[in-house]
N, C-alpha and C positions, 0 to 999 in steps of 0.2 A: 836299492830296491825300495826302501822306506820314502825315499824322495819322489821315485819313479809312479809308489802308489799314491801319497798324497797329490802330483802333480794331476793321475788322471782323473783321481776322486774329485776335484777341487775344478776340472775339465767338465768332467760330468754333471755338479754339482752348479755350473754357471751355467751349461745348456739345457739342464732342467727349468732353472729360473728364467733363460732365455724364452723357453716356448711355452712357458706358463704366463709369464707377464701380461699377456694384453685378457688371460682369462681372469686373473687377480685384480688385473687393473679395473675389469667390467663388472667384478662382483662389488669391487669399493663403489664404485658408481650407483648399481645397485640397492648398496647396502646391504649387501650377501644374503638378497632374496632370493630364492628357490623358485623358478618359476611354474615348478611342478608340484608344490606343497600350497596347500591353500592357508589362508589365512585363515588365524584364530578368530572364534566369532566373536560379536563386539558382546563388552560385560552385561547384564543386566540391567534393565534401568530398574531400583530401587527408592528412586525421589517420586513422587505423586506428583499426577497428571496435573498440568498448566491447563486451567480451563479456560474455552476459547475466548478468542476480544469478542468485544462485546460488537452490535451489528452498528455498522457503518451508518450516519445519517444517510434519509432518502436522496441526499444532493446526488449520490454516485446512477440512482437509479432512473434518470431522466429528468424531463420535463422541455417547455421552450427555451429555459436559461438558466440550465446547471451552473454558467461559469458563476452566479450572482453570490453562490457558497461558496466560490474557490479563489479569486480574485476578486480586487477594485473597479467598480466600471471607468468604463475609461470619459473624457470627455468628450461628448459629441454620440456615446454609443444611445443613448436616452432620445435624441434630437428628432429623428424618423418615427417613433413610438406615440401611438395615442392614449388620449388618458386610459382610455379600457384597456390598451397592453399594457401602461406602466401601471394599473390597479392590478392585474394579471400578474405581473411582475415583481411586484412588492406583496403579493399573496402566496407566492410560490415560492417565496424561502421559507413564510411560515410554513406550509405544504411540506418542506421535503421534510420537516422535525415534527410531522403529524399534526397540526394545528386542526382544532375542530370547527369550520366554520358556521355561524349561525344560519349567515344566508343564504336562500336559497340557490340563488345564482350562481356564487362562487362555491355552496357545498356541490350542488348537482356538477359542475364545472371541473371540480378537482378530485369527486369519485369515480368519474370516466377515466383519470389517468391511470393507465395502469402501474405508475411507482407509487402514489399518494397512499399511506398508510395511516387511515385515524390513529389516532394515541390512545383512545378510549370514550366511552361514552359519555363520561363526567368533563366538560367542555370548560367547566372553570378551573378545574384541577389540572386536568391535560394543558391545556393553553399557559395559565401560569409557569409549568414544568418548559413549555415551550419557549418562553421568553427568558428562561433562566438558561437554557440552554443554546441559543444564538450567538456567535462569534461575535468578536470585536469586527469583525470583517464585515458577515451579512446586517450589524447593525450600521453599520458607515452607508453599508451601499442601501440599507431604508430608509436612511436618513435621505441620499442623495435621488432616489427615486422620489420620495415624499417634497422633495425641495421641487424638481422639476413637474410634480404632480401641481403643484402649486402656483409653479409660472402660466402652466396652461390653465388657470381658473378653476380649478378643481377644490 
């Protein structure tokens, strides 16, 4: 009888593991989430606020030739342009970093835009901040506008 109970205890004991298995197997899978218990809410944040970056140069906000902040001009992109687009052109990188311009032309010119944002009223303070502020990049490509500004007699 001793044999006969352990045999069906050990019967019983495999067809419980039997029909449990793919539920055990689904909780490991899981990670024996409860899908009916919510989750604990996340801790507190106790580290002080990251205050936000600082705002983006005007290059993001328009003009005839944002790419002149973002990339190298290319060759040949200059070729179709006349002097007045490439003065345009080599005016509107200072533009997108606020630059104040004196003259009338190009200030009346680049307060119509609605991205151009003066720097401030102080034109020699502003402006110096402005050329300190210029990529290695938009100064390449005023170099190479100023070059081609030059071929056509300018």
């Amino acid at each position: 009888m001793n044999k006969r109970s352990l045999a069906l205890s050990l019967l019983c004991f495999m067809g419980l593991i039997f029909l449990t298995a793919p539920t055990l197997a689904q909780n490991l899978d899981d990670g024996w989430v409860d899908e009916e218990v919510a989750p604990p809410p996340p801790p507190e944040k106790t580290s002080p606020q990251v205050p936000p970056p600082a705002p983006a140069p005007q290059a993001a906000w328009g003009g005839r030739w944002p790419w002149t902040s973002s990339r190298l001009i290319r060759p040949g992109e200059l070729a179709p342009l006349s002097s007045g687009e490439l003065e345009l052109m080599r005016n509107e990188i200072y533009a997108r970093h606020g630059w104040i311009f004196r003259r009338p032309d190009l200030r009346n010119y680049f307060e119509s835009q609605p991205w151009y944002r003066p720097r401030s009223n102080n034109a020699y303070y502003s402006n110096q901040q402005v050329e300190a502020e210029l990529t290695s990049l938009e100064k390449s490509n005023l170099r190479i506008i100023i070059s081609r500004e030059h071929a056509l007699g300018k």
